[in-house]
mmCIF file of the C-alpha atoms, coordinates in Angstrom:
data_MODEL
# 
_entry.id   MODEL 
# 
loop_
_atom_site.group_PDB 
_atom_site.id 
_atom_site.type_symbol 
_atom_site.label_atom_id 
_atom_site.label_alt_id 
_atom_site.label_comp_id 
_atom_site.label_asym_id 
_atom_site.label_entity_id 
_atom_site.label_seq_id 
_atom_site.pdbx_PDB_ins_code 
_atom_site.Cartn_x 
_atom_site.Cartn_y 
_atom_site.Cartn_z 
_atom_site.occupancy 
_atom_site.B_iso_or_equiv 
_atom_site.pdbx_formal_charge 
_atom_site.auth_seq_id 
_atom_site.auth_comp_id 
_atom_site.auth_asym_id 
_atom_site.auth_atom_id 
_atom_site.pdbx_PDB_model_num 
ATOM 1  C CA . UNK A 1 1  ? 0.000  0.000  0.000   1.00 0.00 ? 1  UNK A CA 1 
ATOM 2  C CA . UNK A 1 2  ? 2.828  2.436  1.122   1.00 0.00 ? 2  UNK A CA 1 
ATOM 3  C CA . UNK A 1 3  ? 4.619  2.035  -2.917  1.00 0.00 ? 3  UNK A CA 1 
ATOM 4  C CA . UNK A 1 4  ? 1.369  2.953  -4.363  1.00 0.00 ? 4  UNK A CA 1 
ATOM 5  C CA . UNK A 1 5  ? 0.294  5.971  -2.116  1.00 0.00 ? 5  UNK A CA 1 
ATOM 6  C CA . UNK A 1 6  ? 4.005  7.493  -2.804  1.00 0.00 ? 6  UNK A CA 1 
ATOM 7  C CA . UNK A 1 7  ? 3.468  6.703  -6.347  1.00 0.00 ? 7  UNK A CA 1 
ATOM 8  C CA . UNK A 1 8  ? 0.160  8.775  -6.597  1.00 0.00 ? 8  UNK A CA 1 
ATOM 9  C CA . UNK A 1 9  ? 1.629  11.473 -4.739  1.00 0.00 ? 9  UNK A CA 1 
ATOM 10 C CA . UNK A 1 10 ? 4.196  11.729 -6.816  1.00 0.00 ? 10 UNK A CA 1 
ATOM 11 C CA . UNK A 1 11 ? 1.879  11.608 -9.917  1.00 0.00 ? 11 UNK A CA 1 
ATOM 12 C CA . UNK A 1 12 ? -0.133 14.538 -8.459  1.00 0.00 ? 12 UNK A CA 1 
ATOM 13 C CA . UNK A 1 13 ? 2.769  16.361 -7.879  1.00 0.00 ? 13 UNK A CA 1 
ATOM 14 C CA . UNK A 1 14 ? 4.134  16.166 -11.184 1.00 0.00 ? 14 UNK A CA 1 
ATOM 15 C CA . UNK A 1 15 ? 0.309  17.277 -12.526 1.00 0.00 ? 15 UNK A CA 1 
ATOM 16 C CA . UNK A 1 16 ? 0.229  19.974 -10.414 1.00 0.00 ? 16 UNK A CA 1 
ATOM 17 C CA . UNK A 1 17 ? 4.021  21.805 -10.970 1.00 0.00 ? 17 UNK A CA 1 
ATOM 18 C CA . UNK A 1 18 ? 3.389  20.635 -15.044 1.00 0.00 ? 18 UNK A CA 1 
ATOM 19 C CA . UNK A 1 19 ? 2.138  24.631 -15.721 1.00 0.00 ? 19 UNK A CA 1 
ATOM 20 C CA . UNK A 1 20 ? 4.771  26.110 -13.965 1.00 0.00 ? 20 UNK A CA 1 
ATOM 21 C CA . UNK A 1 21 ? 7.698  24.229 -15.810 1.00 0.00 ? 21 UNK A CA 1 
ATOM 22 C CA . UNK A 1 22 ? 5.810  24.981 -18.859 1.00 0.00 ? 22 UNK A CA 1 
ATOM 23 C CA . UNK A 1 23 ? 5.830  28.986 -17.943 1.00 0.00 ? 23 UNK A CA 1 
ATOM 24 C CA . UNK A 1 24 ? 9.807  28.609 -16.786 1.00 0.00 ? 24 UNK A CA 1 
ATOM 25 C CA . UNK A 1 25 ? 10.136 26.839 -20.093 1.00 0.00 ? 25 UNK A CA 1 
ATOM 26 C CA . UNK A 1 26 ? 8.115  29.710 -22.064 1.00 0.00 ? 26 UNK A CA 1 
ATOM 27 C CA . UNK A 1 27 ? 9.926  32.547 -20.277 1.00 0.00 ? 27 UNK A CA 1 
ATOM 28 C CA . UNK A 1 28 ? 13.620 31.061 -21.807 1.00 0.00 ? 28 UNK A CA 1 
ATOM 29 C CA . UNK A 1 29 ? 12.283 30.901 -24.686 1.00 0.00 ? 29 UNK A CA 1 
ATOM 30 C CA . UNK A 1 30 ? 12.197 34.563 -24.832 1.00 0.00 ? 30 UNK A CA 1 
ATOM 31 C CA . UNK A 1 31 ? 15.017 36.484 -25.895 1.00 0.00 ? 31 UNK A CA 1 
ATOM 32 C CA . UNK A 1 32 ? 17.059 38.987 -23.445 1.00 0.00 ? 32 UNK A CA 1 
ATOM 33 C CA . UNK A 1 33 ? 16.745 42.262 -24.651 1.00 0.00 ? 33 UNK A CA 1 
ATOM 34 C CA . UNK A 1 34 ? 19.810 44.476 -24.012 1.00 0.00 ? 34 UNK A CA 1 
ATOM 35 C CA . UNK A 1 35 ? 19.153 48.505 -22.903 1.00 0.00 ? 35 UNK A CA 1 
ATOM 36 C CA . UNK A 1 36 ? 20.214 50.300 -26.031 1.00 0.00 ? 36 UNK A CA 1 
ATOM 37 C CA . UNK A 1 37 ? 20.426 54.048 -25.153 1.00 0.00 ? 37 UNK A CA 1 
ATOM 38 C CA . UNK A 1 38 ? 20.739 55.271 -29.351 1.00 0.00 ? 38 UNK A CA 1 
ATOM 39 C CA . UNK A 1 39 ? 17.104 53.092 -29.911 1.00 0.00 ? 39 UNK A CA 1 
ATOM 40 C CA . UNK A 1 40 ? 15.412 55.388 -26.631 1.00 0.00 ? 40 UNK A CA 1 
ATOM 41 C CA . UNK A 1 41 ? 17.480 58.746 -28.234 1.00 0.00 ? 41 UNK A CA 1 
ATOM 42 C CA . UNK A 1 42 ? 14.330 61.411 -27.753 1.00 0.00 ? 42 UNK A CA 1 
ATOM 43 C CA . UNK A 1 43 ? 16.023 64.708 -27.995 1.00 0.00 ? 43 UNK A CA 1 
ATOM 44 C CA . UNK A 1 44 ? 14.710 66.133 -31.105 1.00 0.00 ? 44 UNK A CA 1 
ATOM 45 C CA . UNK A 1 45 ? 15.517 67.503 -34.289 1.00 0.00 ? 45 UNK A CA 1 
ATOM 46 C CA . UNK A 1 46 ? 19.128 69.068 -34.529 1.00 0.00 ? 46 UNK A CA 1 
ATOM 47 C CA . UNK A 1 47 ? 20.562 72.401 -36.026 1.00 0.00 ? 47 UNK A CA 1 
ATOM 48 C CA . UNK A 1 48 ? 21.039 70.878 -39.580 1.00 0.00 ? 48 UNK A CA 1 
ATOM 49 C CA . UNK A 1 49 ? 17.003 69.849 -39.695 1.00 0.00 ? 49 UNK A CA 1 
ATOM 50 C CA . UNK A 1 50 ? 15.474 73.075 -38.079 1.00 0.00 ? 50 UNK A CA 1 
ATOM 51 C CA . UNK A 1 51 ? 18.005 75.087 -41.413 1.00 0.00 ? 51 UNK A CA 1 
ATOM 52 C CA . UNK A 1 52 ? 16.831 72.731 -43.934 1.00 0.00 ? 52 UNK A CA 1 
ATOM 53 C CA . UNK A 1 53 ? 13.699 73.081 -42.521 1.00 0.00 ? 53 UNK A CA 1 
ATOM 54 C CA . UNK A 1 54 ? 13.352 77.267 -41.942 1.00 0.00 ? 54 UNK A CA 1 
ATOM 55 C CA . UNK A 1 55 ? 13.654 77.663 -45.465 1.00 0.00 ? 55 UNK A CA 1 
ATOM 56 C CA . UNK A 1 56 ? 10.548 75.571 -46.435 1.00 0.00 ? 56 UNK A CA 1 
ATOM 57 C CA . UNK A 1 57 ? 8.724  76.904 -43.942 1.00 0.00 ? 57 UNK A CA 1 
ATOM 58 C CA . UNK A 1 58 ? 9.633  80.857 -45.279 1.00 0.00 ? 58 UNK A CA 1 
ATOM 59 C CA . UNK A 1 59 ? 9.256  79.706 -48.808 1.00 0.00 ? 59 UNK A CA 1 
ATOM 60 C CA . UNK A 1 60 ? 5.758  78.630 -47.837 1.00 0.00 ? 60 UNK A CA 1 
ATOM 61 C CA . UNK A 1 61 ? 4.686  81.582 -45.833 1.00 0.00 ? 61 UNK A CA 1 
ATOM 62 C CA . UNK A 1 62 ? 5.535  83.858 -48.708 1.00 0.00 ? 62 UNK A CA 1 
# 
């Protein structure tokens, strides 16, 4: 009796943790991504934009 109570506790066990090695399993499946300061770059336009850009905007009021 004792090899076949350990044996459906063990099978319960197994049933019960199955989700959570399936989520540990889904979670290194996803790639790392790496903090890339130039992809987050939010300070606007520069100099060379607001020139090229002044003389549309002149041309247009005109």
């Amino acid at each position: 009796m004792r090899a076949s109570s350990s044996t459906a506790i063990v099978t319960l066990l197994r049933r019960a943790a199955e989700p959570l090695f399936k989520f540990l399993a889904w979670i290194g499946e996803e790639p790392i991504s790496v903090y890339r300061p130039e992809a987050h770059n939010m300070r606007g336009p520069g100099p060379a934009w607001r020139a090229r850009h002044a003389q549309q905007s002149q041309a247009s009021m005109r």
